[in-house]
C-alpha positions in Angstrom: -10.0 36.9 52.4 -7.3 36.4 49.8 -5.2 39.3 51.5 -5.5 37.6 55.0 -4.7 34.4 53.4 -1.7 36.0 51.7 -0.5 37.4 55.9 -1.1 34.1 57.6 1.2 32.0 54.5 3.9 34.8 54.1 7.2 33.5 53.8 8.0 35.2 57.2 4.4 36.2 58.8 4.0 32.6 59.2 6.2 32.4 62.0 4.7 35.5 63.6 1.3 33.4 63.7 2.7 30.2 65.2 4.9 32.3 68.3 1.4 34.2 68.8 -0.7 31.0 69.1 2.5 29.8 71.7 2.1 33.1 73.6 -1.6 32.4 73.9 -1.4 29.1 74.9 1.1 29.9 77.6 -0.9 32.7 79.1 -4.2 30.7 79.2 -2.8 27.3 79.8 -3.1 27.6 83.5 -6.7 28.9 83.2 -7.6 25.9 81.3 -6.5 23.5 83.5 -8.6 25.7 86.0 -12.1 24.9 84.5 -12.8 21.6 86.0 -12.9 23.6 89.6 -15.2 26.2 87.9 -18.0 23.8 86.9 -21.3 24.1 89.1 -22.8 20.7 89.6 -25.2 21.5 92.2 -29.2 20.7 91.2 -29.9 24.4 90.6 -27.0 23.8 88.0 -29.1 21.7 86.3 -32.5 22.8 87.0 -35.1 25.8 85.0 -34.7 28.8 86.4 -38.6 29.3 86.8 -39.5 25.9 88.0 -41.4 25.7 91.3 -38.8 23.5 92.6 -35.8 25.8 92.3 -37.6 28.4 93.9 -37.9 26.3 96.9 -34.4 25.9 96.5 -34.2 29.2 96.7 -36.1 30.1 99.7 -35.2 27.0 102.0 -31.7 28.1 102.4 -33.2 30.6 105.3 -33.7 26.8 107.1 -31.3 24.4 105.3 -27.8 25.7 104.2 -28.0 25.5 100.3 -24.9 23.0 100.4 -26.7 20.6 102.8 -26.4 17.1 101.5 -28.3 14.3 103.4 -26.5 10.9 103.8 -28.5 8.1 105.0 -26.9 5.6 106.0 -28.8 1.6 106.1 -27.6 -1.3 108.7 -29.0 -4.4 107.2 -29.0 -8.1 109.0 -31.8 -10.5 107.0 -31.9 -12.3 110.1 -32.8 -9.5 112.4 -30.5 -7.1 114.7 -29.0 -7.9 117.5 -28.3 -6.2 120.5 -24.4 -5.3 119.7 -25.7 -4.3 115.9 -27.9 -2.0 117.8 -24.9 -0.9 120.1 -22.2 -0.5 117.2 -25.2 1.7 115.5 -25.7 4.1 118.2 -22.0 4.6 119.0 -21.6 5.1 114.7 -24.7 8.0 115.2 -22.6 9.2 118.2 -19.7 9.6 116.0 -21.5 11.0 113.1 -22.5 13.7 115.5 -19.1 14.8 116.1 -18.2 15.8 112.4 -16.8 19.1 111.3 -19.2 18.8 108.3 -22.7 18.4 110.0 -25.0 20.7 109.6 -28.1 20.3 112.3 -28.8 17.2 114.0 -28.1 13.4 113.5 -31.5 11.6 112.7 -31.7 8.3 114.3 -31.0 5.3 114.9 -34.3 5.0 113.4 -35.0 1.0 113.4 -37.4 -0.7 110.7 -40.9 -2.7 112.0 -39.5 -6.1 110.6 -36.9 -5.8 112.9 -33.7 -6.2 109.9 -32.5 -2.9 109.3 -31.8 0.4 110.9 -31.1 3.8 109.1 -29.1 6.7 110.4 -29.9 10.3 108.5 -26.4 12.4 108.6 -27.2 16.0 107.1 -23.8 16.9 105.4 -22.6 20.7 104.7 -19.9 20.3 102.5 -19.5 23.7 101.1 -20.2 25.3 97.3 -18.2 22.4 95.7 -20.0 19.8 97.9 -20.5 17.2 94.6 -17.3 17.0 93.7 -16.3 16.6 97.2 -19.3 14.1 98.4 -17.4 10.5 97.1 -14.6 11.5 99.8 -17.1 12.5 102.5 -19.0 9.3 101.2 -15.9 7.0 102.0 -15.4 8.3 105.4 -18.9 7.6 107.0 -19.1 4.1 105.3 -15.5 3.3 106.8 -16.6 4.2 109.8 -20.4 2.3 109.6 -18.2 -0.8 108.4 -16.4 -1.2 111.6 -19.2 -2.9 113.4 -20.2 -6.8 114.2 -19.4 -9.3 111.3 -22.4 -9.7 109.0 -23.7 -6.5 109.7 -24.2 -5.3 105.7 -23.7 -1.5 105.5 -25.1 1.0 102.6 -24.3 4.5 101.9 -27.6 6.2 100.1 -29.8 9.2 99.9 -28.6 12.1 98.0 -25.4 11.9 99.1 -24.3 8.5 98.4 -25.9 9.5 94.8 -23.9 12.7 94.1 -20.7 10.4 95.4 -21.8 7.9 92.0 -22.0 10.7 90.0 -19.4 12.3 91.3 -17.3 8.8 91.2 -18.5 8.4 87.4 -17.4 12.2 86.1 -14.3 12.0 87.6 -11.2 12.3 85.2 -14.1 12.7 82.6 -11.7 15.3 80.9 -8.8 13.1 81.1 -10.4 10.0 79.8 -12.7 12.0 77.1 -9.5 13.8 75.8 -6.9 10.6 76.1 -10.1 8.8 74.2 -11.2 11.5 71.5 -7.1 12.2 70.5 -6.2 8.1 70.3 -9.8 7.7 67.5 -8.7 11.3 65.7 -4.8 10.0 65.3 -6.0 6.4 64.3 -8.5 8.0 61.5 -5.7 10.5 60.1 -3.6 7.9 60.4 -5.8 5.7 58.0 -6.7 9.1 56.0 -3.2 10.5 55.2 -1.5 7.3 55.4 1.5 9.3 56.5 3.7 9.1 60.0 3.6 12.8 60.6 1.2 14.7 59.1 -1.3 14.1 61.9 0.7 15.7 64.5 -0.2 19.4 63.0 -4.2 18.8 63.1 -3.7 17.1 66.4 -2.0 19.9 68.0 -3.8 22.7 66.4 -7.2 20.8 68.1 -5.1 20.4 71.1 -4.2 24.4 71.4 -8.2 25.0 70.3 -9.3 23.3 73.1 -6.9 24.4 75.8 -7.9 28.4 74.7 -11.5 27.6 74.6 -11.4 26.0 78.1 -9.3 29.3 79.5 -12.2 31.5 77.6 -15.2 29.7 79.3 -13.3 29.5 82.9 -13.3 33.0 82.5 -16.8 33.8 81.8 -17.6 31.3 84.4 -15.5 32.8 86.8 -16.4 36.8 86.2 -19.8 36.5 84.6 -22.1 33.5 85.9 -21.8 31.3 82.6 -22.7 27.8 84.0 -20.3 25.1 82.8 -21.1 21.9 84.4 -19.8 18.1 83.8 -21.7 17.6 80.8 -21.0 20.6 79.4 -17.2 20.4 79.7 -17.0 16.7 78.5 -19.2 17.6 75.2 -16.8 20.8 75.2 -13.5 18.1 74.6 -15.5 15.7 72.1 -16.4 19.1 70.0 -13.5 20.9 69.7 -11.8 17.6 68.5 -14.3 16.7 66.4 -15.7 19.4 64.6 -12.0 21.0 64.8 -10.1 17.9 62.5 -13.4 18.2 60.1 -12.1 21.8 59.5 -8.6 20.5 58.9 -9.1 17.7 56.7 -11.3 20.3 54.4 -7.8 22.9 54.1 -5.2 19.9 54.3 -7.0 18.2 51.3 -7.5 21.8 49.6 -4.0 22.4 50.4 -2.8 19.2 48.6 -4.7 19.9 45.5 -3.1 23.3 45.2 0.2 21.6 45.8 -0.2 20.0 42.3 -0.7 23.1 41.1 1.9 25.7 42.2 5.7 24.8 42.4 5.8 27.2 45.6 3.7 26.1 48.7 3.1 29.6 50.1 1.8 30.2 47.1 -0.5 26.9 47.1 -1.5 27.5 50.7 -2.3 31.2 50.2 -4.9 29.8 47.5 -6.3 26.9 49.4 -7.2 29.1 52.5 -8.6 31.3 50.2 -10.8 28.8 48.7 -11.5 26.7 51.4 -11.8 29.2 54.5 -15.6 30.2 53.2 -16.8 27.3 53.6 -15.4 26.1 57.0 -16.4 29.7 58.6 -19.6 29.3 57.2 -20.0 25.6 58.8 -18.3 27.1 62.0 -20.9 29.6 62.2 -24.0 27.8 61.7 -22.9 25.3 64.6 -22.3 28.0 67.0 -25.3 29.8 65.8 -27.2 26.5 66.1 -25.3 25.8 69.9 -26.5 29.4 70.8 -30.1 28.7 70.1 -30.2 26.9 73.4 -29.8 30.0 75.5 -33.4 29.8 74.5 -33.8 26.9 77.1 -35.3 27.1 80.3 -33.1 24.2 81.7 -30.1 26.0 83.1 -28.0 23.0 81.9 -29.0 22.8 78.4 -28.5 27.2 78.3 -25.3 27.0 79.6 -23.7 24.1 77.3 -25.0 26.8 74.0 -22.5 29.4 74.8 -20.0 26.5 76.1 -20.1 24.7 72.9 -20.3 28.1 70.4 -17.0 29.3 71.9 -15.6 25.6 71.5 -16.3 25.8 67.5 -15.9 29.1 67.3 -12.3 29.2 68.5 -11.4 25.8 67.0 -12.5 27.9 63.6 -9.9 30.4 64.4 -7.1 28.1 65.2 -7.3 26.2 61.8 -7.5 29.2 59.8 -4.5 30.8 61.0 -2.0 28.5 63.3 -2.7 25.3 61.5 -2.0 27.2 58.0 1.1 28.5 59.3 2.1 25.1 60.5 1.7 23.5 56.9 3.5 25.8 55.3 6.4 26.3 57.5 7.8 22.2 57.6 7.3 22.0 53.6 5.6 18.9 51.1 7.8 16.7 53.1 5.0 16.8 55.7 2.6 14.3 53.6 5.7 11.7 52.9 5.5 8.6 51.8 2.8 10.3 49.8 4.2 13.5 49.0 2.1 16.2 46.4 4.4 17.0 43.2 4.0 19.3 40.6 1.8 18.0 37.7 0.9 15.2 39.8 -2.8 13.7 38.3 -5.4 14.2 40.8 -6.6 10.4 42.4 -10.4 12.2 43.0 -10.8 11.9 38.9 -11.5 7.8 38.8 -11.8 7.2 42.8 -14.8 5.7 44.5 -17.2 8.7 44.9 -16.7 9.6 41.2 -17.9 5.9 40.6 -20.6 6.6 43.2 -21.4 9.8 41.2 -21.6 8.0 37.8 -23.7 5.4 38.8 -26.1 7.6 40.7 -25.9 9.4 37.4 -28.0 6.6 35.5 -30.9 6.9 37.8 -31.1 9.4 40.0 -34.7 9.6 40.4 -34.6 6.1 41.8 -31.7 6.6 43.7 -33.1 9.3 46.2 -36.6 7.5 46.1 -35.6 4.5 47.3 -32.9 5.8 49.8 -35.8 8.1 51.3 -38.1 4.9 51.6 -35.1 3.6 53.8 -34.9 6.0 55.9 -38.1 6.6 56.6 -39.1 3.0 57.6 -35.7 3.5 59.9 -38.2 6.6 60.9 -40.4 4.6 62.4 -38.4 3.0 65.2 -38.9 6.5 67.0 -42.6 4.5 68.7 -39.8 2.5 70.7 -37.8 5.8 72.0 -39.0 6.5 75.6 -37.5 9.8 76.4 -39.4 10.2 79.5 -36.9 9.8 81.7 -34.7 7.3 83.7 -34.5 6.8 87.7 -31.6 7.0 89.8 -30.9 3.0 88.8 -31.6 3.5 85.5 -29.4 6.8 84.7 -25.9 4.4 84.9 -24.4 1.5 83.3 -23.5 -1.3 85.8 -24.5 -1.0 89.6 -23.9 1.8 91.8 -23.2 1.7 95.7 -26.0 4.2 96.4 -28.4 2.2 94.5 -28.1 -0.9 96.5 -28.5 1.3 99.2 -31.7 2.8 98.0 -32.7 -1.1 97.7 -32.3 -2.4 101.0 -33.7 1.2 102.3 -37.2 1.0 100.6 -37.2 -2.8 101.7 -37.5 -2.1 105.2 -38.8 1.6 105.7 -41.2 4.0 103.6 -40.1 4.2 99.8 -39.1 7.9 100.2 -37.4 7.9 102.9 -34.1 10.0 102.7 -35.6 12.2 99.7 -38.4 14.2 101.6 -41.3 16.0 100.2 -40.5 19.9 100.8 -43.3 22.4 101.5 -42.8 26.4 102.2 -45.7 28.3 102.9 -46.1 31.5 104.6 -46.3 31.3 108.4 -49.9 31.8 109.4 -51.4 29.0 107.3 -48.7 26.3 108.3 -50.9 24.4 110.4 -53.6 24.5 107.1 -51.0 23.4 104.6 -49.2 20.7 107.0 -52.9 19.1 107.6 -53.9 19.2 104.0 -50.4 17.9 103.3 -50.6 14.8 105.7 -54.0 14.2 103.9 -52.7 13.7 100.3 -52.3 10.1 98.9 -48.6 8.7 98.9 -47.0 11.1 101.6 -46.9 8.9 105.1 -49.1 11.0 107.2 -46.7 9.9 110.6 -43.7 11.6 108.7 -45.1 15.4 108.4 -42.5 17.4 110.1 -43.8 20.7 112.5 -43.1 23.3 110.7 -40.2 25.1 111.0 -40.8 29.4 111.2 -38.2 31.9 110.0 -38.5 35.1 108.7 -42.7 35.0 107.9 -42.4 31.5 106.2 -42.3 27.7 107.3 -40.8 24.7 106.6 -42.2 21.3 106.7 -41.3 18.0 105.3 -43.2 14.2 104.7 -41.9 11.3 103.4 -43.2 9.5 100.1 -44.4 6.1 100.5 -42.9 5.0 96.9 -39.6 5.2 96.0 -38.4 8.7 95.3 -37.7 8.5 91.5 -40.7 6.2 90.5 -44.2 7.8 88.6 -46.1 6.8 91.3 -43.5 9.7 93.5 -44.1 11.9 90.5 -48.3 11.7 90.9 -47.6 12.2 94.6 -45.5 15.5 93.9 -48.9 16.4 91.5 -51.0 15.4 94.2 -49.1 17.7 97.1 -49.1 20.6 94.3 -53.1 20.4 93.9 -53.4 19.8 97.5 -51.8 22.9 98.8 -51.5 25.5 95.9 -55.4 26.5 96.7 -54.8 27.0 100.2 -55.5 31.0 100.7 -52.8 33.3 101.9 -50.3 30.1 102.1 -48.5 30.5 98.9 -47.6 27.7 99.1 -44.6 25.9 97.2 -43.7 22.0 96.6 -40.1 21.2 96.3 -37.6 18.0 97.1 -35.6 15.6 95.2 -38.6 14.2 93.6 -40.2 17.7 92.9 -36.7 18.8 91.0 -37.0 15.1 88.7 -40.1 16.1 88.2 -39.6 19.6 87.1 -36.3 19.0 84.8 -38.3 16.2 82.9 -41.0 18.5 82.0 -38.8 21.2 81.4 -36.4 19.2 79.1 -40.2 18.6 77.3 -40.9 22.1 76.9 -37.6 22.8 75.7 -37.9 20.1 72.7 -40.4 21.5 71.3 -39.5 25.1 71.6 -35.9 25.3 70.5 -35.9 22.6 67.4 -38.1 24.8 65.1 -35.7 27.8 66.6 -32.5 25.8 65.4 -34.2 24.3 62.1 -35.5 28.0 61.2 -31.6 29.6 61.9 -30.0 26.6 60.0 -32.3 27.6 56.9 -32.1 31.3 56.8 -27.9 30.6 56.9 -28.2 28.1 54.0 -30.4 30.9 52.3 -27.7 33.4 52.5 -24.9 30.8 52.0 -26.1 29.3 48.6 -28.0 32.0 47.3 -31.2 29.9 47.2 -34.2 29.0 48.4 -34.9 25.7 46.9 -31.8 23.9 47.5 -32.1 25.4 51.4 -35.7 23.7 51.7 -34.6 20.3 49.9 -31.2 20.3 51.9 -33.3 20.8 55.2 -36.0 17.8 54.5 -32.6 15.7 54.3 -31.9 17.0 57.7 -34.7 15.9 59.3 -35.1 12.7 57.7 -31.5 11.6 58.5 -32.6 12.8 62.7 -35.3 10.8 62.9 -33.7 7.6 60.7 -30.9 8.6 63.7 -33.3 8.6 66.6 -35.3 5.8 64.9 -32.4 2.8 64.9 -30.7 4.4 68.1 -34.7 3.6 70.0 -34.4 -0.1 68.8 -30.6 -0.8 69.8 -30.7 1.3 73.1 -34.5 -0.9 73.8 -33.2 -4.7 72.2 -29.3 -4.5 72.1 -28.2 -2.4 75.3 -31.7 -3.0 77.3 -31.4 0.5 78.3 -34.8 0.9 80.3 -35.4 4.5 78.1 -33.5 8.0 77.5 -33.2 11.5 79.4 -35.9 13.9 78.2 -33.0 15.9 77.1 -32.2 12.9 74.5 -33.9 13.9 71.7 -32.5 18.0 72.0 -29.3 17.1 72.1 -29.5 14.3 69.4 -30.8 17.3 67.1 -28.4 19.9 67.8 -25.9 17.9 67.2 -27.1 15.8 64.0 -28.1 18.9 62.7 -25.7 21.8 63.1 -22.6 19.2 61.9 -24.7 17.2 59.4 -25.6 20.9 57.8 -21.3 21.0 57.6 -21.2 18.1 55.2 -24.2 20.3 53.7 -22.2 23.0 53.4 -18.5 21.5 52.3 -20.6 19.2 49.2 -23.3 22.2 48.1 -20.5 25.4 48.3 -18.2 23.3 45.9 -21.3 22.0 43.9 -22.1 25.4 43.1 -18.8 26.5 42.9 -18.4 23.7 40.1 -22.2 24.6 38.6 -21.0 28.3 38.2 -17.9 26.7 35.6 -19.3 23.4 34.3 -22.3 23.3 34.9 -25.3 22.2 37.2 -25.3 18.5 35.9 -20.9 17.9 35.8 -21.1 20.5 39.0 -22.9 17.8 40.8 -20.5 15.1 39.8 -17.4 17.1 40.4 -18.6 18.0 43.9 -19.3 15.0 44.8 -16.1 13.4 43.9 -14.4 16.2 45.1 -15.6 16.3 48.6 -16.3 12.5 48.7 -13.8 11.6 50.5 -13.1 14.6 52.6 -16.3 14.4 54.0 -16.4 10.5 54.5 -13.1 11.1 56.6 -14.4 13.7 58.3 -17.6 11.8 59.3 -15.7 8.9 60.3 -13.8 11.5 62.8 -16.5 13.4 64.8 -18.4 10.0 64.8 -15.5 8.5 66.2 -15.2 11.4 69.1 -18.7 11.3 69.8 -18.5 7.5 70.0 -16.4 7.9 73.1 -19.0 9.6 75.3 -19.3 5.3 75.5 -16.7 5.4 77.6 -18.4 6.5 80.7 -20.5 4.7 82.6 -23.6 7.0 82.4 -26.6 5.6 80.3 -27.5 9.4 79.3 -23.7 10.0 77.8 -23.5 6.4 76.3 -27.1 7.2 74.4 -25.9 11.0 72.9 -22.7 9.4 71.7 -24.4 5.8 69.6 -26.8 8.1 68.5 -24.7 11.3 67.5 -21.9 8.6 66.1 -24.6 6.7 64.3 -26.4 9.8 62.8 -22.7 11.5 61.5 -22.3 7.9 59.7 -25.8 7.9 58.0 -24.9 11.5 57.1 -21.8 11.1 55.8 -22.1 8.1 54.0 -25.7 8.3 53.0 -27.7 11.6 52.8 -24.5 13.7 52.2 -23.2 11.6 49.5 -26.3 9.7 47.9 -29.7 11.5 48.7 -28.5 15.0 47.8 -26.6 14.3 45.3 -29.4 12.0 43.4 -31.9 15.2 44.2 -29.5 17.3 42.7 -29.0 15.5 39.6 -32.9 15.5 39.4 -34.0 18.8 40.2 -31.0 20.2 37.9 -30.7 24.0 37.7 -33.4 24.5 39.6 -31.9 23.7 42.7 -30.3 27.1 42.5 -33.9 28.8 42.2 -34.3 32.0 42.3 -30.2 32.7 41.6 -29.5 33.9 38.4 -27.5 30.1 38.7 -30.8 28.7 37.9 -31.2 30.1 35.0 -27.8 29.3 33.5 -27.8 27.5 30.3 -26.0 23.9 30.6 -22.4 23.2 28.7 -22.1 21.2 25.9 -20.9 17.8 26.0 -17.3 19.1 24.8 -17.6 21.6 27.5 -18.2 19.3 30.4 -14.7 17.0 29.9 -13.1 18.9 32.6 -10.7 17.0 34.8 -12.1 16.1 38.5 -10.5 18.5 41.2 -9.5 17.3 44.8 -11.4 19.2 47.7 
């Protein structure tokens, strides 16, 4: 690594690296800017691959074009309808039949019994990118529904006027994710440097990280099927930012420390790259690592964002270790001003805070990480309030939605699941069977059952749920169908619908909790194994892990249940909570324990400790401070689900940073001692003498 070190700081290979990173950027620029038209955000985006409801999916576009969106469309007058509401109504239907986008007929005017409202069923065909299209379409029908009699209220719902929300609420995600996640990193490096200029160079290095990483995944999404969807490509920008300054701020401040070193800054780069570089690849590696373990998921959703995320890290990795060097290097010491590195300089890490931290965890370490485990664990315990179960369409944003009024008014005046039918396919010659056994089963309105619809040996047929289509009682109903038809012989018979595919993703998101945490938990060991040469330290470093997550999940349950009043969390919460907490918590793992043992190897397990921690202190505070700052602006949007991952995330880096990092692990190593290092030959190193151990505190 020291020769490669040696190419990217040369006095004149330097500039080689910078035009290359310039000639990358320029040929994948363009791509970049081309992933936000790549991203599939569809339901089978979303959905397992094997669930029953995406095979329906799969099969019913031999009756129903897969790009069919229904919009229904609610006239509402509390004091009934009058006869030129009913008029304006049919000539709205009349025009709705006329659009270039319809696909099969216009349903209705269908009036309600009490006489108040009257709903209007407009299937749409808006082609493959029919989501992000579907606000537009959206707009056009309600403008056109709104020029009717005064006081005649008009809603836009049904899937279509809910993939317009969600459509309205992701769009400019990538603008207002990246505008949000650069303003916190300046601010922080601002604060951290104290210097005017020096956060340009980490700012633009993330900047050129993400922009290649975006080109990279549009191309696999593109030419190989990866699935990138909205959520994927907004955690993509909060990532690359986040985890990509960490890596900085670990070279800048090794970088500075070398600068008070050696008189030539090639020289002092060459040796803080060398030193350094281990231990951010290492912390790259286990968070793509960790990412990639959710290619083990069934959700398609939660396996595509592994592969999104590991390239993300991966090539923000890259870009620090060689254009971010070169950067450094080539505009000189004058970079840090006002606080520019000398020669012979002292080093400020010798008497700062975290070497006072370190001294007075020094005095009684046992009770130090006792106690701060006795925290943390009864901040374990607010997990009984977490209800990951879940969250309806009203539920799922911040603030009301258009469609959910809609959705309102509709199940006030006609069946609850009207709009969001109850699919059945089942082979042709037990139709009749499974459409009587389906009009039988409690919660489908037995008036609504459809006749079936034949093609190609199968048949299609549809009911209506008498509860609203995101409510448990739909869910049962979905259960209910399933048992009802399933043991109908020679039917084969399968239960899909917008209520079936909720159903499906929650369970699947279930399944896929327990399956991939002990996956990521065992990968993030066996790395720490190889990385400190240890077993012990591996398995006390991992019990942090997990007691920091569920301190995490524990206080994010109580504020998202007593602060926000969310109504509960996406089954998908708790996953992606974990990932995250714990493939960039094991970084501050990695940056403190490498330099602890680095230290141990010269001074000493007991002044290694001490050193490390002081050391690294305040590299990893700042760097904490920084992803939980980028994470933090997943707030911004107006999704519950997005505004959870980012307290929580934000909240866990803190606790890491500032607690476990810094305190618990560095009481239990004081504690254990040497045998932290067990079986290494490190553990069985014979401690300094006093004389020995007056060694000067380095910076990180």
């Amino acid at each position: 690594m020291s020769q490669v070190a040696g190419w990217i700081t040369h006095r004149y290979l330097k500039f080689a690296v910078i035009v290359f990173w310039l000639v990358v950027v320029a040929l994948l620029g363009p791509l970049a800017g081309k992933l936000t038209g790549a991203q599939d955000n569809d339901a089978k985006s979303w959905l397992p691959a094997n669930a029953e409801s995406t095979e329906v999916l799969d099969v019913a576009t031999g009756f129903v074009s897969s790009n069919t969106i229904p919009a229904v469309i609610v006239y509402e007058r509390p004091a009934g309808l009058t006869p030129e509401d009913l008029a304006a109504v049919a000539a709205d239907a009349a025009e709705f039949g006329s659009l270039d986008t319809l696909d099969g007929d216009v349903i209705g005017p269908i009036p309600s019994e009490d006489g108040e409202a009257v709903q209007i069923i407009v299937p749409l065909d808006l082609g493959s990118d029919g989501w992000n299209l579907a606000a537009d379409a959206v707009d056009d029908l309600r403008a056109t529904a709104e020029d009717g009699p005064d006081g005649l209220d008009v809603y836009v719902t049904g899937p279509a006027g809910s993939a317009a929300d969600s459509s309205a609420a992701f769009e400019g995600i990538d603008g207002t994710l990246l505008y949000a996640a650069v303003a916190v990193v300046i601010v922080i490096l601002l604060i951290t440097y104290r210097s005017p200029i020096l956060w340009l160079l980490p700012v633009l290095s993330a900047g050129v990280a993400l922009t290649v990483s975006q080109a990279l995944i549009y191309l696999l999404a593109d030419n190989y099927d990866l699935t990138v969807n909205a959520q994927s490509a907004g955690i993509l920008t909060v990532l690359v930012f986040g985890a990509g300054t960490d890596y900085a701020l670990l070279l800048v401040a090794r970088y500075r420390e070398e600068l008070r070193k050696h008189g030539d800054r090639h020289e002092a780069m060459a040796l803080a790259l060398h030193r350094a570089s281990p231990a951010i690849i290492a912390s790259g590696a286990t968070v793509a690592i960790g990412m990639l373990c959710l290619l083990f998921a069934t959700m398609n959703s939660t396996a595509g964002l592994g592969p999104v995320a590991a390239i993300g890290v991966g090539v923000a990795v890259l870009v620090m270790l060689t254009l971010l060097p070169a950067l450094l290097v080539t505009c000189g010491r004058w970079i840090f001003w006002p606080r520019t590195p000398k020669l012979g300089d002292d080093e400020p890490s010798e008497h700062g805070f975290w070497a006072r931290v370190g001294g007075r965890i020094e005095r009684r370490p046992r009770a130090t990480w006792i106690g701060t485990s006795a925290i943390l664990a009864v901040a374990c315990l607010g997990i009984v309030a977490l209800n990951a179960t879940g969250l309806t369409t009203e539920e799922s944003f911040r603030g009301t939605q258009p469609s959910i009024e809609g959705e309102k008014v509709l199940s006030a005046h006609f069946p609850g699941g009207a709009g969001s039918p109850v699919a059945v396919i089942a082979n042709e010659d037990q139709a009749t069977e499974v459409a009587s056994v389906f009009a039988e089963v409690e919660g489908i309105d037995p008036t609504s059952i459809t006749e079936p619809v034949v093609k190609d040996g199968l048949a299609y047929i549809e009911g209506t749920l008498t509860s609203a289509p995101d409510s448990d009682d739909a869910y049962d109903t979905v259960d209910r169908v399933r048992d009802a038809v399933h043991p109908v012989p020679g039917a084969d018979a399968l239960v899909g619908g917008t209520t079936a595919v909720n159903l499906d993703v929650q369970r699947a998101s279930a399944d896929d909790n327990r399956l991939i945490i002990p996956i990521i938990l065992l990968v993030v060991f066996l790395i720490l194994v190889v990385l400190l040469r240890s077993i012990l330290a591996p398995l006390v470093l991992m019990g942090t892990v997990v007691l920091s997550f569920g301190a995490a999940i524990g206080v994010s349950a109580l504020v998202f249940k007593y602060v926000f009043g969310y109504a509960g969390a996406d089954t998908s919460f708790p996953l992606f909570v974990f990932v995250f907490l714990v493939a960039l918590g094991i970084d501050y793992n990695i940056f403190l324990m490498t330099r602890v043992r680095e230290e141990a190897i010269r001074l000493g397990h007991h002044r290694g400790s001490l050193v490390g921690l002081a050391a690294t202190g305040g590299v990893i505070t700042s760097a904490g401070l920084v992803l939980a700052g980028t994470f933090a602006v997943l707030g911004t949007l107006p999704l519950v689900a997005f505004a959870e991952i980012g307290f929580a995330v934000a909240f866990g880096v803190l606790l890491d940073t500032l607690v476990v990092r810094s305190v618990l692990v560095t009481a239990l190593n004081l504690d254990i001692g040497k045998a932290m290092w067990w079986p290494s030959a490190l553990s069985r190193q014979p401690e300094p003498t006093p004389v020995e151990e007056k060694v000067p505190v380095p910076a990180a």
